[in-house]
TIMI-2910 file (N, C-alpha, C, CB; in pm, 1 decimal, decimal comma, always signed):
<rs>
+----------+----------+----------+----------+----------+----------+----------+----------+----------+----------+----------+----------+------+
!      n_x !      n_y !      n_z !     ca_x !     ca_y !     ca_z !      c_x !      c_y !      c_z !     cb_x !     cb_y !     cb_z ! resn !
+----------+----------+----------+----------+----------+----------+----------+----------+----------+----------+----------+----------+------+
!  +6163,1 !   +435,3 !    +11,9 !  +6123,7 !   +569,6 !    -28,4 !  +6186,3 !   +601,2 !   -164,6 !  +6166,6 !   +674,8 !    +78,7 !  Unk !
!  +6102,9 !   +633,4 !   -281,1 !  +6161,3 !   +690,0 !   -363,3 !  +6212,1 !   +831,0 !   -383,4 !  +6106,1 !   +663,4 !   -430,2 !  Unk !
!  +6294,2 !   +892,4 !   -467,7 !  +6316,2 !   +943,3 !   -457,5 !  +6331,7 !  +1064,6 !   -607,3 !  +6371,9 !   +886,6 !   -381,7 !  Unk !
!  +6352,7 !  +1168,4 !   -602,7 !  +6332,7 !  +1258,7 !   -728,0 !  +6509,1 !  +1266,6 !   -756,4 !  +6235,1 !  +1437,8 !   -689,9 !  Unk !
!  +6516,3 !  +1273,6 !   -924,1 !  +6695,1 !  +1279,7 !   -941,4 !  +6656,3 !  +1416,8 !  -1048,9 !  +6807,7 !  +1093,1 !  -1037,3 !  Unk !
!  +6780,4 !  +1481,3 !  -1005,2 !  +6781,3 !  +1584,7 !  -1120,5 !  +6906,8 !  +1578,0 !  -1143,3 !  +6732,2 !  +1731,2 !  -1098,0 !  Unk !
!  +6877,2 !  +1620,7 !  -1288,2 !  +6915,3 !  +1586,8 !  -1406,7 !  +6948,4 !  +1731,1 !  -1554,0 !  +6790,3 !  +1479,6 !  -1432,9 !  Unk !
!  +7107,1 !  +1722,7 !  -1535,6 !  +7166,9 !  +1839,2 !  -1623,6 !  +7234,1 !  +1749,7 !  -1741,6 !  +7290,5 !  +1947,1 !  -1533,1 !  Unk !
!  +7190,9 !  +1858,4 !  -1882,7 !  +7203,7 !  +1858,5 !  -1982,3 !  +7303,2 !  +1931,3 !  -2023,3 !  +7114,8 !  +1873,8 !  -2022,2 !  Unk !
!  +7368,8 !  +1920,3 !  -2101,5 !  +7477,4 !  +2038,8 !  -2130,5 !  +7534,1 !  +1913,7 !  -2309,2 !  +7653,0 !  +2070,1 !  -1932,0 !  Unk !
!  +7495,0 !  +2050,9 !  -2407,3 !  +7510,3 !  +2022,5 !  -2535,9 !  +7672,0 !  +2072,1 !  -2546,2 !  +7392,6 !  +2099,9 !  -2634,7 !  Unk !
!  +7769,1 !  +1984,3 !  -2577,0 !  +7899,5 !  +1967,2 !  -2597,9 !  +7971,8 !  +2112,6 !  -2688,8 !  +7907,8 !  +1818,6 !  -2678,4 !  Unk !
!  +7891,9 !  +2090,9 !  -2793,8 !  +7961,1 !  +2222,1 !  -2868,6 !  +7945,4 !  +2387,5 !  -2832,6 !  +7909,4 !  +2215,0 !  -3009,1 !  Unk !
!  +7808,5 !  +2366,5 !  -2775,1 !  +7771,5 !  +2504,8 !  -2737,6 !  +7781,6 !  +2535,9 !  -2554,1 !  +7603,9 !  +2524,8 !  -2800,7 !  Unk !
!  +7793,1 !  +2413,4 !  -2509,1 !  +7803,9 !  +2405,5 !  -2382,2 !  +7649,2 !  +2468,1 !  -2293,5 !  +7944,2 !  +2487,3 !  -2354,9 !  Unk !
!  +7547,4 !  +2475,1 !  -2394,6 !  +7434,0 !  +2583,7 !  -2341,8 !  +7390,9 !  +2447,4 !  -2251,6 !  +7293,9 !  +2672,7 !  -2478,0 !  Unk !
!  +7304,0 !  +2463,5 !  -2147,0 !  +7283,1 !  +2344,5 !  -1995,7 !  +7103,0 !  +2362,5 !  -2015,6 !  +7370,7 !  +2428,4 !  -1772,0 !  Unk !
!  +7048,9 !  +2281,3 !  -1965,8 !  +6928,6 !  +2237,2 !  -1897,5 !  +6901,2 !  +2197,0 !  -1796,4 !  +6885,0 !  +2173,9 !  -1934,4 !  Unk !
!  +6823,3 !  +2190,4 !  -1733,1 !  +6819,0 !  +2090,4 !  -1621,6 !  +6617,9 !  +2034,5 !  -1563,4 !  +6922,8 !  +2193,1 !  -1474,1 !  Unk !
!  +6645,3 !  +1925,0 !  -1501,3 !  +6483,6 !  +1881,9 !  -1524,3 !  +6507,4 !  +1799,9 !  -1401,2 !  +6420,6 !  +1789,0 !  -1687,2 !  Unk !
!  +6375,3 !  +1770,8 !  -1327,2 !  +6379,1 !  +1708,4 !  -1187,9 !  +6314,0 !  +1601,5 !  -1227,1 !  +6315,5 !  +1782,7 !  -1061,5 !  Unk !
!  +6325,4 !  +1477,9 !  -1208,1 !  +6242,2 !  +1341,8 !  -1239,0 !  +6148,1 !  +1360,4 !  -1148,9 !  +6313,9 !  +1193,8 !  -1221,6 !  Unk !
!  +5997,0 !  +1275,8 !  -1188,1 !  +5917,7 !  +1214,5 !  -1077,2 !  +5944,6 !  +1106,5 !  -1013,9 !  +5810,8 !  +1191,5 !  -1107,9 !  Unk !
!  +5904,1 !  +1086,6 !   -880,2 !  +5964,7 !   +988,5 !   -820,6 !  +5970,1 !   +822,2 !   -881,7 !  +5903,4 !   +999,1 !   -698,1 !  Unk !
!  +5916,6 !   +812,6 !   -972,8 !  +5987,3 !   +687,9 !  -1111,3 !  +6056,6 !   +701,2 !  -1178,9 !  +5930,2 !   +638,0 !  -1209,2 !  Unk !
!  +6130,0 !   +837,2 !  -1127,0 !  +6269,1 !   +871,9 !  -1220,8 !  +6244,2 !   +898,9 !  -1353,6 !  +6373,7 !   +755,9 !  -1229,2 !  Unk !
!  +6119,3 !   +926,4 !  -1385,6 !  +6079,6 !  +1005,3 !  -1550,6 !  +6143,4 !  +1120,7 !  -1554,6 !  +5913,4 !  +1050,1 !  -1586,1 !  Unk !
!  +6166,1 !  +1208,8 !  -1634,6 !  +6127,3 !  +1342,1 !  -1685,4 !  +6178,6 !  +1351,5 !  -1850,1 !  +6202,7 !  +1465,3 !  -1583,3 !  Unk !
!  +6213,1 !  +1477,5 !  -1838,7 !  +6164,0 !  +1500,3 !  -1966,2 !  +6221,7 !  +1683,1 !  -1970,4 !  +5969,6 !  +1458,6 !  -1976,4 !  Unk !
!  +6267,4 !  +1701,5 !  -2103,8 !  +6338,2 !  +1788,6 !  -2160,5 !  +6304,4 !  +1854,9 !  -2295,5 !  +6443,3 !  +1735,3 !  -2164,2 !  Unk !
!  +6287,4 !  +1961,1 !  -2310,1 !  +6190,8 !  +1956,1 !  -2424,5 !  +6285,6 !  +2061,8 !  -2487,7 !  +6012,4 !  +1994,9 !  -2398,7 !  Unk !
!  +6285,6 !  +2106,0 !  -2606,5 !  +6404,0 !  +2206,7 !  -2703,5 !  +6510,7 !  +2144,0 !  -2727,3 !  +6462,9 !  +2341,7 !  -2639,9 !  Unk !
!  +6537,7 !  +2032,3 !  -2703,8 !  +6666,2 !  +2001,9 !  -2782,8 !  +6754,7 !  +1995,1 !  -2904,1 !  +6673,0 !  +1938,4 !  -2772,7 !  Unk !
!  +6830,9 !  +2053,2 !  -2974,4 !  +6843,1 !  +2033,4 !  -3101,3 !  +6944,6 !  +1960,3 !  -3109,3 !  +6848,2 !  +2136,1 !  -3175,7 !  Unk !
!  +6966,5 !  +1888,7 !  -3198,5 !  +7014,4 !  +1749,8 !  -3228,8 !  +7172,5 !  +1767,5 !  -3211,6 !  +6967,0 !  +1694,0 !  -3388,3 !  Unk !
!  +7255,7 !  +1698,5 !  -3171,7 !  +7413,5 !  +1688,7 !  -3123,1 !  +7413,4 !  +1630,8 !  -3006,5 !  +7493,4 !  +1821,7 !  -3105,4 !  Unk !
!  +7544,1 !  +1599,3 !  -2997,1 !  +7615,3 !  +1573,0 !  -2845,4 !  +7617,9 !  +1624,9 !  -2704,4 !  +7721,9 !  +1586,1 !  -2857,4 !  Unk !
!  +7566,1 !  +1543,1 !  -2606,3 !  +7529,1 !  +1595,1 !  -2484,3 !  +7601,7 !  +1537,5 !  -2399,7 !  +7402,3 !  +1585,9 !  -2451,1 !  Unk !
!  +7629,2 !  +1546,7 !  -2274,4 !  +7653,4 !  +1474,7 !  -2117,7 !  +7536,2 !  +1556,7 !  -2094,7 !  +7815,1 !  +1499,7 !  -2003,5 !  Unk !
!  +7494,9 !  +1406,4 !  -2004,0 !  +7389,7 !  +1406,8 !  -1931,2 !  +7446,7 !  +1364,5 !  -1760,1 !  +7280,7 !  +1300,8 !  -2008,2 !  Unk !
!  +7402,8 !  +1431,8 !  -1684,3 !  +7449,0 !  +1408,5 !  -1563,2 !  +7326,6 !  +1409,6 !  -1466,9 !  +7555,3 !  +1506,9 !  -1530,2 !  Unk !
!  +7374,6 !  +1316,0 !  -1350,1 !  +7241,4 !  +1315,0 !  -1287,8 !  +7243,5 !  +1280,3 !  -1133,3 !  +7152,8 !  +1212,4 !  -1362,7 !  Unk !
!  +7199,0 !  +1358,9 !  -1054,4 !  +7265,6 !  +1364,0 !   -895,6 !  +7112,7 !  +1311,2 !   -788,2 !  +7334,0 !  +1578,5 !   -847,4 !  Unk !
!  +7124,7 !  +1230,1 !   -718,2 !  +7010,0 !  +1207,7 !   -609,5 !  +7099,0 !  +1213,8 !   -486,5 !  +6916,6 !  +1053,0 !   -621,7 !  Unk !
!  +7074,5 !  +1272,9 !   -378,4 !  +7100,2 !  +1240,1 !   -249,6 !  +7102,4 !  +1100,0 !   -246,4 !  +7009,2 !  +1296,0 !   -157,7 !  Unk !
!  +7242,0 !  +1030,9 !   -152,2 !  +7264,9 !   +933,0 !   -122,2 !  +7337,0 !   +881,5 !   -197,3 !  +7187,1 !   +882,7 !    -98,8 !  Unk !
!  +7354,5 !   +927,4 !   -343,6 !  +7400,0 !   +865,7 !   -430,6 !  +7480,2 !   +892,5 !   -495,0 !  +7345,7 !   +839,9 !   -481,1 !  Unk !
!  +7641,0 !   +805,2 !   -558,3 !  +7742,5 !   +879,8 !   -640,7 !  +7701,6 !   +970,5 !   -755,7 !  +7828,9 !   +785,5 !   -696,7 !  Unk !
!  +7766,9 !  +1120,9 !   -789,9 !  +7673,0 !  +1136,1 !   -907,7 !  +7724,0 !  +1084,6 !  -1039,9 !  +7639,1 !  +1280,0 !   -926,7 !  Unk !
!  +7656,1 !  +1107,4 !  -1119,4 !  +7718,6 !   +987,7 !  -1246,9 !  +7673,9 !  +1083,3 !  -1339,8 !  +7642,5 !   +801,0 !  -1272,8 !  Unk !
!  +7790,8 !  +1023,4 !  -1467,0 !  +7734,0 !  +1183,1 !  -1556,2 !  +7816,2 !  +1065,0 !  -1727,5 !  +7878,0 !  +1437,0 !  -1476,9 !  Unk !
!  +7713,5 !  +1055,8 !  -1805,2 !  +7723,8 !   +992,9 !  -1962,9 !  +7767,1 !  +1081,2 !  -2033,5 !  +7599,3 !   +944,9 !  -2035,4 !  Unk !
!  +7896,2 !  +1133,6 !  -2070,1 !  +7944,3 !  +1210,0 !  -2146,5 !  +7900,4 !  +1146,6 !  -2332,5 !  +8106,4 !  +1215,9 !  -2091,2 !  Unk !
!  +7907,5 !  +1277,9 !  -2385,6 !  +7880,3 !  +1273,5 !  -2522,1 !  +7784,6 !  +1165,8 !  -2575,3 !  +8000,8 !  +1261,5 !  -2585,5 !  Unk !
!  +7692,4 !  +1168,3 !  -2568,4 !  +7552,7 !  +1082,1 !  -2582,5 !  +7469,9 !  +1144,1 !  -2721,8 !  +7443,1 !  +1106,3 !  -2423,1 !  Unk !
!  +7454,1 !  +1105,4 !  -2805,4 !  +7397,7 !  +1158,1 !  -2897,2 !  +7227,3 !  +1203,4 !  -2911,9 !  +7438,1 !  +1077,2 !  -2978,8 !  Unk !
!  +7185,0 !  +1275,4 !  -2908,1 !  +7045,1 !  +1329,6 !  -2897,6 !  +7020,3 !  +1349,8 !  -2991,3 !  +7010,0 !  +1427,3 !  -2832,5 !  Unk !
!  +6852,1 !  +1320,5 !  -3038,7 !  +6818,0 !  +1344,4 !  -3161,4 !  +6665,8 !  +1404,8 !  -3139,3 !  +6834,7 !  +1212,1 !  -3252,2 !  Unk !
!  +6632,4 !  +1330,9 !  -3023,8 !  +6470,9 !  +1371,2 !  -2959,8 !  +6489,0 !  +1424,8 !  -2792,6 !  +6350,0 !  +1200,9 !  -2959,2 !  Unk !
!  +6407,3 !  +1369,4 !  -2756,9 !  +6418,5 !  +1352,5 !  -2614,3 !  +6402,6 !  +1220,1 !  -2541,2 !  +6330,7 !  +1432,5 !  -2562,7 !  Unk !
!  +6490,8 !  +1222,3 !  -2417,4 !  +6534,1 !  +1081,4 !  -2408,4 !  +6460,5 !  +1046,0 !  -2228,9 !  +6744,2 !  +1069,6 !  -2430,9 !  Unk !
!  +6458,1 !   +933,3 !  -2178,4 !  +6415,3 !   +914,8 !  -2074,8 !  +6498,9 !   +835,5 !  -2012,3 !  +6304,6 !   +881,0 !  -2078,5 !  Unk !
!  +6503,0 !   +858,4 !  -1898,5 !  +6595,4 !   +780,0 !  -1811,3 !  +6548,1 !   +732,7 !  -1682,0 !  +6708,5 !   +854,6 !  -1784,6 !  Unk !
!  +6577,2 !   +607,8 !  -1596,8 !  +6481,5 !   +544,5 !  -1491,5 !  +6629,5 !   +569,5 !  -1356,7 !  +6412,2 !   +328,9 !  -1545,2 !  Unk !
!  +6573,9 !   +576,8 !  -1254,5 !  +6668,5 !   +615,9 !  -1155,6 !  +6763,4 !   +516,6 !  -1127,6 !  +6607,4 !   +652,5 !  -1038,2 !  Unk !
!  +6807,9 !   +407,5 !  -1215,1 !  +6889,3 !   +290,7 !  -1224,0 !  +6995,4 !   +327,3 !  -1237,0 !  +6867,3 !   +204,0 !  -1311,7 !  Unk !
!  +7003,5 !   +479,5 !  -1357,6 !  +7114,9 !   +498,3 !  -1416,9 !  +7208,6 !   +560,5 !  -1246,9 !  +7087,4 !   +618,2 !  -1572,5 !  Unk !
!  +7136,3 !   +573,5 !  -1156,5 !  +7254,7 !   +600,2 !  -1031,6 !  +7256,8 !   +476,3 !   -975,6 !  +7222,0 !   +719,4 !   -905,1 !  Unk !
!  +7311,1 !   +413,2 !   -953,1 !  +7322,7 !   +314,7 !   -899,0 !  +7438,4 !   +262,5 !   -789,0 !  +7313,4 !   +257,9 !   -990,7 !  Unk !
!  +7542,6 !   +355,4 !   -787,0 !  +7624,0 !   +307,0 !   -705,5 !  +7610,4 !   +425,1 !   -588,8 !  +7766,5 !   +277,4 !   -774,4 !  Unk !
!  +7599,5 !   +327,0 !   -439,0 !  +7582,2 !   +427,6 !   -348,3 !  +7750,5 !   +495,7 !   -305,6 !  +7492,4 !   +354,8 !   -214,3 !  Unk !
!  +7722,9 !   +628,1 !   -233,9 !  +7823,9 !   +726,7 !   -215,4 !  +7845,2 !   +685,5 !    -74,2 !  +7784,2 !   +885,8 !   -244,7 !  Unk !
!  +7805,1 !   +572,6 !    -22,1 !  +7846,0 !   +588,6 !   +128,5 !  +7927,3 !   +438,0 !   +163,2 !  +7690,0 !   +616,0 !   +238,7 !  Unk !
+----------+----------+----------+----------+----------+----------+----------+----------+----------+----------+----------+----------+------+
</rs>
């Protein structure tokens, strides 16, 4: 069963957040970003949550549900 991951944004300097739910291929998508430093964090049931501090953004970025990968149990 796949599954949907959502997924928070939070721009470093301003600390202002987003957040976006993948489709179950773990797409999504974020749209307004202006260019700087982000953690990106990203939580599915079942799964440790995992979070890429300071990541540089310039567009918008995509991510596949790989990036969770280690289970929480």
């Amino acid at each position: 069963m796949r599954r949907t991951v959502s997924v928070k944004i939070t721009h470093e300097g301003t600390l202002a957040a987003r957040t976006a739910t993948s489709d179950e291929q773990g797409f999504y998508q974020v749209l307004g970003l202006v260019s700087g430093d982000y953690t990106i964090e990203a939580e599915v049931q079942g799964f440790k949550n995992t979070a890429v501090p300071a990541s540089r953004c310039a567009w918008t970025k995509t991510f596949a549900p790989t990036f969770l990968s280690r289970s929480a149990r």
